[in-house]
C-alpha positions in Angstrom: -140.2 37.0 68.4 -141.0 34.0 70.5 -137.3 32.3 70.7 -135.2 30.8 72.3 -131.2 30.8 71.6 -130.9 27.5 69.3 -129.1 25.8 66.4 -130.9 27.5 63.5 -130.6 24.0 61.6 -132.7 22.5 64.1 -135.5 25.3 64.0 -139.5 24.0 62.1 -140.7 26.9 61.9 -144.4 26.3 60.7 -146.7 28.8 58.8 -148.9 31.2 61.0 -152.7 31.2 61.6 -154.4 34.3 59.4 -155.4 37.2 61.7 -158.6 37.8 62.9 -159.9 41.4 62.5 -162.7 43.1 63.7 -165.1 45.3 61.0 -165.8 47.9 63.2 -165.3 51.5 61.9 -162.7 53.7 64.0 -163.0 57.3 65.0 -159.6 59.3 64.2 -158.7 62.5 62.9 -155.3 64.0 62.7 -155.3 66.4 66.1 -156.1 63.5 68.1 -154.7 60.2 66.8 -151.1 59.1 66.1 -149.3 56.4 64.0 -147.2 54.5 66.8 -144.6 51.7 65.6 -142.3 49.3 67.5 -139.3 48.1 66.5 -139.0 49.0 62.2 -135.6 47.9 62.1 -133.4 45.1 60.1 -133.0 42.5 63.2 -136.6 41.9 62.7 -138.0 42.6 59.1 -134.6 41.6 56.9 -133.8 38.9 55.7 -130.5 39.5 56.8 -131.7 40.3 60.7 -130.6 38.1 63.8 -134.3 37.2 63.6 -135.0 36.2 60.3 -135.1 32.6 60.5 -137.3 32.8 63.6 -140.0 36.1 62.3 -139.5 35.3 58.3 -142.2 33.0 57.7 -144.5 35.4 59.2 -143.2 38.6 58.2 -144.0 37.0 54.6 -146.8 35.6 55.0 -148.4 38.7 56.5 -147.1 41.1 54.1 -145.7 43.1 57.5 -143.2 45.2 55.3 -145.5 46.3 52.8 -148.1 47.0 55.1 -146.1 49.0 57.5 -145.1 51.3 54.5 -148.7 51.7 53.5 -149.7 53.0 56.6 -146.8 54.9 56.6 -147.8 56.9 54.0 -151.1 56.9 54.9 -150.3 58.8 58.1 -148.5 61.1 56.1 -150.5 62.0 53.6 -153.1 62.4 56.0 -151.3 64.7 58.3 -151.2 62.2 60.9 -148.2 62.1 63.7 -145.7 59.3 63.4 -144.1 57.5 66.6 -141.6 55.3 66.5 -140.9 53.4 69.6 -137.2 51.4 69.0 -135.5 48.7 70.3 -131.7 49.8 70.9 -129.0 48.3 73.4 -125.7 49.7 74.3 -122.5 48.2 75.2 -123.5 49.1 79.3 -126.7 47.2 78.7 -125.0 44.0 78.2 -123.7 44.1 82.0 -127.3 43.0 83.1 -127.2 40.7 85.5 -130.3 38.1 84.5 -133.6 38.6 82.3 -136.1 36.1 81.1 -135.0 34.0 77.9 -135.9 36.4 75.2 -133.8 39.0 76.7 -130.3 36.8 77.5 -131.1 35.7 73.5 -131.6 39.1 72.4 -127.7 39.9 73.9 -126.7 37.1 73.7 -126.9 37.5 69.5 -126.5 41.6 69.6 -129.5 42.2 68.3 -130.6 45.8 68.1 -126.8 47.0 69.5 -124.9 50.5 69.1 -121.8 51.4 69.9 -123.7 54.1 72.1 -126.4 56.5 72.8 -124.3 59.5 72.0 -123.3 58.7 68.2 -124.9 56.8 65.5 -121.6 55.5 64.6 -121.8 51.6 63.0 -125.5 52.4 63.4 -126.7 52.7 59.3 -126.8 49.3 57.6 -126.9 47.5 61.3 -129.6 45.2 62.6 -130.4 48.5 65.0 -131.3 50.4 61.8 -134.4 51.3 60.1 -135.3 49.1 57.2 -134.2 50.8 53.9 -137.3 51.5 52.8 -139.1 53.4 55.3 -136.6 55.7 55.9 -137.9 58.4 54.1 -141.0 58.0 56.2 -139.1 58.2 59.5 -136.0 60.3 58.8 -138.2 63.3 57.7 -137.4 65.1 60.9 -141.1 65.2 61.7 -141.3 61.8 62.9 -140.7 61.8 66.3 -138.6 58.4 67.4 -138.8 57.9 71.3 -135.9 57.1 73.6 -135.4 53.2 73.4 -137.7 50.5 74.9 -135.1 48.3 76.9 -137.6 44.9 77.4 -141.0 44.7 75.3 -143.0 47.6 77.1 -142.8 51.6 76.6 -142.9 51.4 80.8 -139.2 53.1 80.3 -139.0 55.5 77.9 -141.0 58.7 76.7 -143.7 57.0 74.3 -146.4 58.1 76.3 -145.0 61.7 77.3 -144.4 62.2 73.6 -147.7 61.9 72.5 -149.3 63.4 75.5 -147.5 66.5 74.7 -149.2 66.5 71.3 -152.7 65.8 72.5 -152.7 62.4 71.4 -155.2 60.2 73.2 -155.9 57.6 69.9 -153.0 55.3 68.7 -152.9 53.3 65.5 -150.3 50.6 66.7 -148.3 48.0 64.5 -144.8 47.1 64.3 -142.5 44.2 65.8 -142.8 41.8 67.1 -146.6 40.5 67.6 -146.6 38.8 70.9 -143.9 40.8 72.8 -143.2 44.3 72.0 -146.4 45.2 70.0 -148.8 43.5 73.0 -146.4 45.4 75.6 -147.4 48.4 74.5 -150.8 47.9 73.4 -151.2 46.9 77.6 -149.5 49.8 78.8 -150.6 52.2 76.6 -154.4 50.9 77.4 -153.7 51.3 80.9 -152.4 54.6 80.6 -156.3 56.0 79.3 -155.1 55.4 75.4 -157.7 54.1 72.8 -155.6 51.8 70.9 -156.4 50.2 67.2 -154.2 47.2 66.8 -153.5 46.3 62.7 -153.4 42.7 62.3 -151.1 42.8 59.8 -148.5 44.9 60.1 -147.1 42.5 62.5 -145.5 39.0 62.6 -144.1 36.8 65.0 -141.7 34.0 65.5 -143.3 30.4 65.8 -141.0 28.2 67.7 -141.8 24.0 67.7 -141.3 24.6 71.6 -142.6 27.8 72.9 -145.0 27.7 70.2 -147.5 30.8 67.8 -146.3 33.8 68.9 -148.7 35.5 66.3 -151.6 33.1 67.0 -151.0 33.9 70.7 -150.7 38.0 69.9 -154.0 37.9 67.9 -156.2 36.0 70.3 -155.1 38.9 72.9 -155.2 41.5 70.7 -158.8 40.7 70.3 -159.1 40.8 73.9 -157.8 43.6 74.7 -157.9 46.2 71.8 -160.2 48.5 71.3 -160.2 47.6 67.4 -158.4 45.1 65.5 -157.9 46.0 61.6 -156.7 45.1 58.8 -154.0 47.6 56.9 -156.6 48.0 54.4 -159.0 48.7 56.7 -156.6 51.1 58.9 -155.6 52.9 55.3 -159.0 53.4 54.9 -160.0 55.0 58.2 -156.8 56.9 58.0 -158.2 57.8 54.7 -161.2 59.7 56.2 
């Protein structure tokens, strides 16, 4: 979600460069490996998000809905633990006092806002929201759905005491958006002693004529950085067994 705030009529957004995956094989088993996910919510993967005419092109190109659901249901028919890691701001969090450019966009359009953190009124149908379609996957009460991330990086919230907790030391990570929130917490989660899988596309990114290929960017450091980077087909597989 590389952006800046601009006149959506003035936006090129170009097409993105195809991922480059690794071919190695994975070891993960269900007592010791977790589905995580960033940011599965409308602002980013509906056509009717704040986003969409920044991420769209990508999203689309990368199949990043379907393939988020397939390994959605992978992980669940596999007995695999699902982690959600959101993206929510409140009415308090607008009082900020500066942030870098994606963050003053990010209020400055109310993307991901609730009214609170004590109701989920105005939250169902709003850009906070799951998409539609995976919430059977994540509102089956055994998905476990983290306190919000506030920037990119799970630094702030309980990602990484949640899946301690449950003896998770392998993460299967995907989610929005490439470059930012996904990259965040592949780095933290690295440095916190996690072996983290990357899937190449169950991701997407915005590619702005200025800042430039968010997703082009993500996948170079992904490859740097990750200790696999899949495809959903390969991921399903491994998930698979």
């Amino acid at each position: 979600m590389a952006v800046v705030a601009c006149q959506a009529g003035h936006l090129q957004v170009s097409r993105p460069r195809p991922a480059a995956p690794t071919t190695e094989e994975i070891d993960v088993n269900p007592t010791d490996t977790a589905l995580v996910l960033t940011d599965p919510q409308n602002d980013f993967l509906s056509p009717d998000g704040a986003t969409w005419q920044l991420v769209g092109a990508s999203v689309e190109d990368n199949g990043t809905v379907e393939h988020i659901e397939q390994l959605l249901v992978a992980a669940k028919n596999g007995d695999y633990p699902v982690f959600v890691s959101p993206h929510f701001y409140y009415p308090t969090d607008h009082e900020w006092m500066f942030g870098g450019t994606l963050e003053k966009m990010m209020h400055e359009i109310g993307m991901f806002d609730r009214t609170s953190p004590l109701t989920g009124e105005g939250l169902p149908g709003s850009g906070a929201d799951w998409l539609e379609r995976y919430k059977p996957y994540l509102d089956d009460g055994a998905t476990v759905i983290t306190s919000p991330h506030k920037v990119y990086g799970p630094q702030n919230n309980d990602l990484a005491l949640q899946l301690r907790k449950r003896g998770v030391s392998k993460v299967v990570l995907a989610g929005m958006s490439a470059n930012l929130c996904v990259e965040s917490h592949l780095r933290d989660l690295l440095e916190m002693g996690f072996d983290v899988t990357v899937v190449s596309d169950a991701t997407a990114a915005a590619n702005h004529p200025q800042l430039g290929d968010g997703y082009a960017a993500a996948i170079t450091n992904f490859g740097f950085l990750a200790g696999a980077v899949l495809t959903t087909q390969d991921a399903v597989q491994e998930l698979k067994g």
